[in-house]
C-alpha positions as CSV (number, residue, x, y, z in Angstrom):
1,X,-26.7,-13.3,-5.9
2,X,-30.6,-13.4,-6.5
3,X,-32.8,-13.1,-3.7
4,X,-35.0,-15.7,-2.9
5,X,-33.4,-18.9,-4.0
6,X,-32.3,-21.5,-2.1
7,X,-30.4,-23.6,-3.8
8,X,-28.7,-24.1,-7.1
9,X,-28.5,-27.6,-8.6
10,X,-25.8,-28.9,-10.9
11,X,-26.5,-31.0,-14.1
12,X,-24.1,-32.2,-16.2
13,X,-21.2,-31.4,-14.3
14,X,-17.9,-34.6,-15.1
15,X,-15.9,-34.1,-11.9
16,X,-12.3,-35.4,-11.6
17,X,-11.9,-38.9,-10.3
18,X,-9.1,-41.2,-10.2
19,X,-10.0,-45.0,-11.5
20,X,-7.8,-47.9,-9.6
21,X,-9.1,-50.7,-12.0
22,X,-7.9,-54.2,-10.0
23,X,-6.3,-57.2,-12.4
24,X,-7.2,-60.4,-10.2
25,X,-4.9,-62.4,-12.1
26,X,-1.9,-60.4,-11.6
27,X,-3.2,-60.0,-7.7
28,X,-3.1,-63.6,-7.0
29,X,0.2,-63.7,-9.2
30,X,2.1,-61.6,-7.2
31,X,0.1,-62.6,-3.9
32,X,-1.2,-58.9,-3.7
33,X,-4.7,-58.7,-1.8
34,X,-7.3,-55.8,-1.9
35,X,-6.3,-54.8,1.7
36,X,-3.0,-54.3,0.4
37,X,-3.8,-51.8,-2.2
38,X,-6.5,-50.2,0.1
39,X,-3.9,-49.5,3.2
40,X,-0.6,-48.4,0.7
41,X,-3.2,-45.8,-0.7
42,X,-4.1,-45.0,3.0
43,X,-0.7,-44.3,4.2
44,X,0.8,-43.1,0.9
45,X,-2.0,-40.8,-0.4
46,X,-2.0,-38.0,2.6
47,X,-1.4,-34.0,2.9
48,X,0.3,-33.8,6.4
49,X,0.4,-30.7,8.8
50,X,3.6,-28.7,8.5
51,X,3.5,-26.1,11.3
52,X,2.0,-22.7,11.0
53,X,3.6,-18.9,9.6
54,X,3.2,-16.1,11.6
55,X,3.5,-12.2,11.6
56,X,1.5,-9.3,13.7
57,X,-1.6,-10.0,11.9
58,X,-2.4,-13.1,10.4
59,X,-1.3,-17.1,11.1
60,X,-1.4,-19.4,7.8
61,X,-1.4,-23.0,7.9
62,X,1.2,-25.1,6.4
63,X,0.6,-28.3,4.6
64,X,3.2,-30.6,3.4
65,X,2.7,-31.2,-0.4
66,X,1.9,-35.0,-1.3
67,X,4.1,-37.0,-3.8
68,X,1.6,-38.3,-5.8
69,X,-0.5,-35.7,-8.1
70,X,-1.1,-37.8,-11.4
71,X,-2.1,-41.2,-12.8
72,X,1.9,-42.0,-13.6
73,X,2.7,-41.0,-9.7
74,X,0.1,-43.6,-8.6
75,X,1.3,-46.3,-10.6
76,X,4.5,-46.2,-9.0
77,X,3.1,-46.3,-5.5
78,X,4.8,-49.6,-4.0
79,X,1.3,-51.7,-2.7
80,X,3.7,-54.5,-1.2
81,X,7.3,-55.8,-0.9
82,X,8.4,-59.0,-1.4
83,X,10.6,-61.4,1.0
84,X,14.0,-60.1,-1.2
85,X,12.7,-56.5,-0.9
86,X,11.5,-56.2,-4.7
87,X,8.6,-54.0,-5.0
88,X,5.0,-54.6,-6.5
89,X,3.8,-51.5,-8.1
90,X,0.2,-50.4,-8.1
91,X,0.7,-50.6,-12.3
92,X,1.6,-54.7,-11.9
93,X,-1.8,-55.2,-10.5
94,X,-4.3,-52.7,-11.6
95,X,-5.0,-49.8,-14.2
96,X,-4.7,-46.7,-12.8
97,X,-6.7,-43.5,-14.9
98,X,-8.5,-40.3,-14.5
99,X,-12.0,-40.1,-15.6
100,X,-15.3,-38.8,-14.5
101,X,-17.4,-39.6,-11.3
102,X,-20.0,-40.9,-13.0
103,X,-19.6,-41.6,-16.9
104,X,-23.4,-42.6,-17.7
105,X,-24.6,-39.4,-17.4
106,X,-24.8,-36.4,-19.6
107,X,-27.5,-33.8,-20.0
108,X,-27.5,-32.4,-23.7
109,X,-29.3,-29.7,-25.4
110,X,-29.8,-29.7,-28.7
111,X,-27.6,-32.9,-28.9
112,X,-25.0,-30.7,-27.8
113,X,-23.3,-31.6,-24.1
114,X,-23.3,-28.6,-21.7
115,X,-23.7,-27.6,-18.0
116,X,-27.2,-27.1,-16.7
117,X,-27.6,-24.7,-13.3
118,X,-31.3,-25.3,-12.1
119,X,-32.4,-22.6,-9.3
120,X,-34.3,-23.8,-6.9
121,X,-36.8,-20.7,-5.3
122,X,-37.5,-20.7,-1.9
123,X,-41.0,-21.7,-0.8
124,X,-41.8,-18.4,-0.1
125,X,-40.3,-16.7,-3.0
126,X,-42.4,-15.0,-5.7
127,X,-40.7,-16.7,-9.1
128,X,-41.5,-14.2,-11.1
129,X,-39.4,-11.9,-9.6
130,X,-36.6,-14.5,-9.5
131,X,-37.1,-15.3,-13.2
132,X,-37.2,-12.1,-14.3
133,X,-33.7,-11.8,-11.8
134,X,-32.1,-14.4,-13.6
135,X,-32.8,-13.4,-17.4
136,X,-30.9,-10.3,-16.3
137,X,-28.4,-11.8,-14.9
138,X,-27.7,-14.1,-17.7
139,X,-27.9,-11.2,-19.8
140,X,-25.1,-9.1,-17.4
141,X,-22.6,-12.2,-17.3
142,X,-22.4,-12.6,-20.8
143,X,-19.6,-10.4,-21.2
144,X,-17.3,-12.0,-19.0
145,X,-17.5,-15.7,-20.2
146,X,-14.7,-17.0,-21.8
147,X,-14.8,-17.2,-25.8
148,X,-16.9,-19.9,-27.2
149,X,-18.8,-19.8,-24.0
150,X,-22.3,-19.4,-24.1
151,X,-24.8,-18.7,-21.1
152,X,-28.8,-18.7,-22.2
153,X,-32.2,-19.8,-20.2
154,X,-33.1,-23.2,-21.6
155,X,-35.9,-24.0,-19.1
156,X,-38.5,-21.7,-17.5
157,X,-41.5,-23.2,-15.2
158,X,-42.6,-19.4,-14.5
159,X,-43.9,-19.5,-18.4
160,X,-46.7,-21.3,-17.1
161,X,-47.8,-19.3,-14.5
162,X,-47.8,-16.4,-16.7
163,X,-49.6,-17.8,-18.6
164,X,-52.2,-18.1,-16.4
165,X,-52.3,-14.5,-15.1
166,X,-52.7,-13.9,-18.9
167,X,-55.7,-16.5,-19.1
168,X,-57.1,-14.6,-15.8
169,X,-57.2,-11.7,-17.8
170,X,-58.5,-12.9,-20.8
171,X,-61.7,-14.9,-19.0
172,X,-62.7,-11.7,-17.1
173,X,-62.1,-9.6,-20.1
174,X,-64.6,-12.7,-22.0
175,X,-66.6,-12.8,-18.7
176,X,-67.4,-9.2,-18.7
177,X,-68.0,-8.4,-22.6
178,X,-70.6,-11.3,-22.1
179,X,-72.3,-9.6,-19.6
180,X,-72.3,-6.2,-20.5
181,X,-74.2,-8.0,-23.9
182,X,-76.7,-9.8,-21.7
183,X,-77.3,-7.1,-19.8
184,X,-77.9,-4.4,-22.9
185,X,-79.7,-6.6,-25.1
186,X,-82.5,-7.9,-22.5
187,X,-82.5,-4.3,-20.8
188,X,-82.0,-2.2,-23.7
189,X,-80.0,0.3,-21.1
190,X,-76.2,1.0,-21.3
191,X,-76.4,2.2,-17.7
192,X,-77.6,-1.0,-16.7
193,X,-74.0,-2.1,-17.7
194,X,-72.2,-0.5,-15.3
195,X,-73.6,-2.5,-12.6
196,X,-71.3,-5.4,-13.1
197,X,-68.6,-3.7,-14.2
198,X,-68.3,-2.4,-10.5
199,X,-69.6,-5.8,-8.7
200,X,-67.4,-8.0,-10.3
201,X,-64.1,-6.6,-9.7
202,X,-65.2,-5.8,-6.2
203,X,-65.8,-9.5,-5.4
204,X,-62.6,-10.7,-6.8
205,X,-60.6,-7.9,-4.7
206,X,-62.5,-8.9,-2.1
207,X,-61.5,-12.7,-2.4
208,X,-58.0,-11.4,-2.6
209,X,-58.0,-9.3,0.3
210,X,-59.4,-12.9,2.2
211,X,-56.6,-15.0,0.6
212,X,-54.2,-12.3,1.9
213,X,-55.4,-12.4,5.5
214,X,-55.4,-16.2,5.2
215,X,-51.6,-16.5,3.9
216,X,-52.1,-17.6,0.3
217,X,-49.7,-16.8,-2.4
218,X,-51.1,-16.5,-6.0
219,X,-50.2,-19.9,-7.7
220,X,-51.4,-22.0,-10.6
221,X,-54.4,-23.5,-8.3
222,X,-55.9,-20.0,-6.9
223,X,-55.5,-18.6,-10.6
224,X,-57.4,-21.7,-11.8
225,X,-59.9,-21.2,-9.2
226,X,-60.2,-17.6,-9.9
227,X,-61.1,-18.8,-13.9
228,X,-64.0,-20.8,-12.5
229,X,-65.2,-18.5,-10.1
230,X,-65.2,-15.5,-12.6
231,X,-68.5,-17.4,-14.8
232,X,-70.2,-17.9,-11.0
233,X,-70.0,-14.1,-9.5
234,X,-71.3,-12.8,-12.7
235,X,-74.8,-15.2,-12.2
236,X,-75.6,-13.7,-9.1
237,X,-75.2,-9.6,-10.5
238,X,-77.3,-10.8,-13.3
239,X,-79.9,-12.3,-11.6
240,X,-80.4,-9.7,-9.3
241,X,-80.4,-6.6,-11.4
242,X,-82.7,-8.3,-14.0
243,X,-85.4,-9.2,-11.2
244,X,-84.9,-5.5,-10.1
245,X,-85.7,-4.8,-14.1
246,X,-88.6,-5.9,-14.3
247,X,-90.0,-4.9,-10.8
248,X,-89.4,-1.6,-12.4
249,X,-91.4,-2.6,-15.3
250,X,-94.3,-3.2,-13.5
251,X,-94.7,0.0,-12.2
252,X,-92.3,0.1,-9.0
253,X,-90.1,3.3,-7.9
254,X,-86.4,2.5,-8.1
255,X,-85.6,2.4,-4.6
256,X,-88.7,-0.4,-4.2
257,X,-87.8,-1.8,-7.3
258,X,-84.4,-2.9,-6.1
259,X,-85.8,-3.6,-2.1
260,X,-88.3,-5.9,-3.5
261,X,-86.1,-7.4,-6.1
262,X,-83.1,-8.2,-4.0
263,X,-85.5,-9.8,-1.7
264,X,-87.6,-11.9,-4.4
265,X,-84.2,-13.6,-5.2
266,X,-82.1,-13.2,-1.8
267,X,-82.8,-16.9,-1.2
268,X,-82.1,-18.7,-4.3
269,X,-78.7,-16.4,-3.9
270,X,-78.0,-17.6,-1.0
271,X,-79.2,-20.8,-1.7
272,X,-76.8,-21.6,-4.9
273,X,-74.5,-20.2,-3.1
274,X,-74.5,-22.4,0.1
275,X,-74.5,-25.7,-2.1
276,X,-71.4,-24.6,-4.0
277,X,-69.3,-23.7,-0.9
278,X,-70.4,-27.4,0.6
279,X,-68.9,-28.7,-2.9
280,X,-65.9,-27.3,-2.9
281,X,-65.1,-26.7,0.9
282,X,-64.8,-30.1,2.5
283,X,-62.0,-30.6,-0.2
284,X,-59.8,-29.2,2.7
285,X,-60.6,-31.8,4.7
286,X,-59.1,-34.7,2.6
287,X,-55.8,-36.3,4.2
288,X,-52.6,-36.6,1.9
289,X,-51.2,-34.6,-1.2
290,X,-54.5,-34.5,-2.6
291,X,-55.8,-32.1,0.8
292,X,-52.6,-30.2,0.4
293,X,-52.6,-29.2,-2.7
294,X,-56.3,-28.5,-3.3
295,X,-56.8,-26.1,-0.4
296,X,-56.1,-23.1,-1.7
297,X,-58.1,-23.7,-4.4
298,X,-61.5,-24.9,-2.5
299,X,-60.9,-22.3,0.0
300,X,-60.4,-19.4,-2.5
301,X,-63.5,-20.6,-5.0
302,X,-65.5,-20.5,-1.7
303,X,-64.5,-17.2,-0.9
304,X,-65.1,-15.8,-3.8
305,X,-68.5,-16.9,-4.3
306,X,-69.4,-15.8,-0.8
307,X,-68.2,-12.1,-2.1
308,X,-70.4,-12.1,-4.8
309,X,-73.4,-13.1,-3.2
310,X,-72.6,-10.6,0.0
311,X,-71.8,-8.0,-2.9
312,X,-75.3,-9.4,-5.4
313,X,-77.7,-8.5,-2.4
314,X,-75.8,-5.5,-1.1
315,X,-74.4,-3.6,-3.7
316,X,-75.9,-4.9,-6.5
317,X,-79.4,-3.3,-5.5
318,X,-78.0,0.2,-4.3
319,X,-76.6,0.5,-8.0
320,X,-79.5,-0.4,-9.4
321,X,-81.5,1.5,-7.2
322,X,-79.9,4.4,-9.3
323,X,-78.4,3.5,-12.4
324,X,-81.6,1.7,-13.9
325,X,-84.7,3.7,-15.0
326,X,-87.8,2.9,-17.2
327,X,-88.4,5.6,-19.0
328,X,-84.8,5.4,-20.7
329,X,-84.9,4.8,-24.4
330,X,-84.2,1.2,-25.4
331,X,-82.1,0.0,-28.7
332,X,-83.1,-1.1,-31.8
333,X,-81.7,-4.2,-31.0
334,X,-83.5,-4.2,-27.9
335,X,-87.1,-3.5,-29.5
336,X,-86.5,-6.4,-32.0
337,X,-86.1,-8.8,-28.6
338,X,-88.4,-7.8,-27.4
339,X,-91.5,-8.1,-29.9
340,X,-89.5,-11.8,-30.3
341,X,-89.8,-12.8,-27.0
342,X,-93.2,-11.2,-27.0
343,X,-94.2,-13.5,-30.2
344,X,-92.7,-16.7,-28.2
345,X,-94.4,-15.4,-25.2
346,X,-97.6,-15.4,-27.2
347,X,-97.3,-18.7,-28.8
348,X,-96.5,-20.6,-25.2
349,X,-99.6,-19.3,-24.0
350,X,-102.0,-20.8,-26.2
351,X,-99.7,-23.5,-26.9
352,X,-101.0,-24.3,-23.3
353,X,-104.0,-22.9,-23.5
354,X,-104.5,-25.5,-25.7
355,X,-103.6,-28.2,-24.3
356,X,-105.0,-27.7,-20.8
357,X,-108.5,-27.6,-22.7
358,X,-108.2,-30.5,-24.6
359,X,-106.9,-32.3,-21.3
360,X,-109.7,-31.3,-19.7
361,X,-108.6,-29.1,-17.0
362,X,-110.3,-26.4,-16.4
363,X,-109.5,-22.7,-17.0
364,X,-108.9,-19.9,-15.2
């Protein structure tokens, strides 16, 4: 028995029937009606109650055995007697034969016929545990089918959701290498990565620790919003710890550097933030499936982004408060952006320079 399903369907399955196939012609011929055949099978057909055994500790039913088992038995059952008491058999007016319930179905794999059990998980059952339940299972009862029998998983929804974890995984592992990049090549300071390696993950535990309080199970809509949310918690670490960058550039102590930085950008945080909760929020107020389904995911990409930003103008800062100093070494790689940006810098300004003169605007 695995824990956590609640049902097990049946596909595939022939059960036993028998088939009473009614000959109109030889009906009216021997003035048998349907009634008749319907009431001989009524009265005929029965397992009747033959008293109870008894001792000092149990009491068994008896049942008195019927007389007709098998397609032969039921053609001879007598459907109706004529005036000089010959007997009409069920075989004079129909064709009596065992077959399936229901013939036009099959279910086939690999053009072969076969028997198809589908578990059905309860709605609050994790399926990967009941997946990974039945694969051992299978793998256990393999021993004691009978020879040429052969029990394997042919189906498995749960593929898809790990799938996604795995896709989870893969966009914060992208998510992060991107950032850590950014971050070292327009800062030039390793340390400076650190800062969203520790801001990141705490926003998505903190989503999760929301979700949990709010009763939502991790499913392919809260891992999808998780994907899009990962790109939008990054923005708001980068923002502010560049900002705080190049407060320090200009001459400000770390701890003011990251006060007056935090503050410089608090708004627009809270800003972009507000307008993508009001996008994706009132999706829990639509009626129907569409409401339903969508949610979870509305209500965990709000969430999240609320964590970043509460974690972009609280966190963010302390670290960088003391992880990011000026007079650290920069890279190579770093010098040769910058003297680029520097040159582009350059080239804007008289670029506009220019053009402000020869509009005639005046200079200042």
């Amino acid at each position: 028995m695995i824990s956590g399903v609640s049902s097990v369907d049946l596909y595939g399955a022939l059960y036993k029937v028998m088939y009473v196939k009614l000959d109109p012609t030889q009906m009216a011929g021997h003035g048998v009606t349907t009634q008749d055949i319907l009431d001989a099978l009524r009265e005929e057909n029965l397992e009747s109650p033959g008293g109870e055994i008894r001792n000092d500790v149990m009491t068994m039913p008896v049942r008195s055995d019927r007389l007709y088992r098998d397609a032969e038995d039921f053609k001879q059952l007598v459907v109706r007697t004529t005036a000089d008491g010959t007997g009409i058999y069920l075989s004079d007016v129909a064709d009596v034969a065992i077959g399936s319930r229901n013939e036009d179905a099959t279910y086939k794999n690999n053009g072969i016929n076969n028997l198809s059990l589908a578990l059905i998980p309860q709605s609050d059952a994790n399926p990967l545990d009941i997946s990974d339940r039945a694969h051992k299972l299978v793998d256990d009862m393999q021993a004691f089918l009978p020879e040429g029998t052969r029990l394997w998983v042919d189906y498995d929804t749960t593929i898809f959701i790990e799938r996604s974890i795995e896709e989870v995984y893969s966009t914060l592992f992208i998510t992060g290498a991107l950032v850590v990049l950014v971050l070292y090549l327009f800062i030039g300071q390793a340390r400076a990565t650190l800062i969203p390696a520790v801001t990141v993950p705490v926003s998505l535990i903190s989503a999760f620790i929301v979700a949990s309080a709010l009763g939502f199970s991790i499913n392919l809509l809260t891992l999808m919003a998780l994907i899009l949310a990962i790109g939008l918690v990054v923005d708001d670490a980068i923002v502010v710890v560049e900002n705080i960058f190049h407060h320090l550039q200009q001459g400000d102590k770390p701890l003011v550097a990251a006060y007056r930085g935090a503050r410089e950008v608090g708004f627009a945080v809270i800003a972009t933030t507000a307008v993508l909760v009001m996008v994706f929020l009132p999706i829990t107020y639509m009626d129907g499936m569409i409401g339903k389904l969508f949610t979870e995911f509305a209500v965990m990409l709000a969430v999240t982004v609320l964590c970043s930003s509460l974690i972009a103008l609280t966190l963010t800062p302390v670290l960088g408060s003391k992880l990011l100093r000026l007079n650290v070494s920069s890279s190579p790689i770093n010098r040769i952006m910058t003297r680029g940006f520097d040159r582009l810098e350059n080239y804007y300004r008289r670029a506009l320079a220019t053009y402000c003169v020869g509009a005639g605007w005046p200079r200042w």
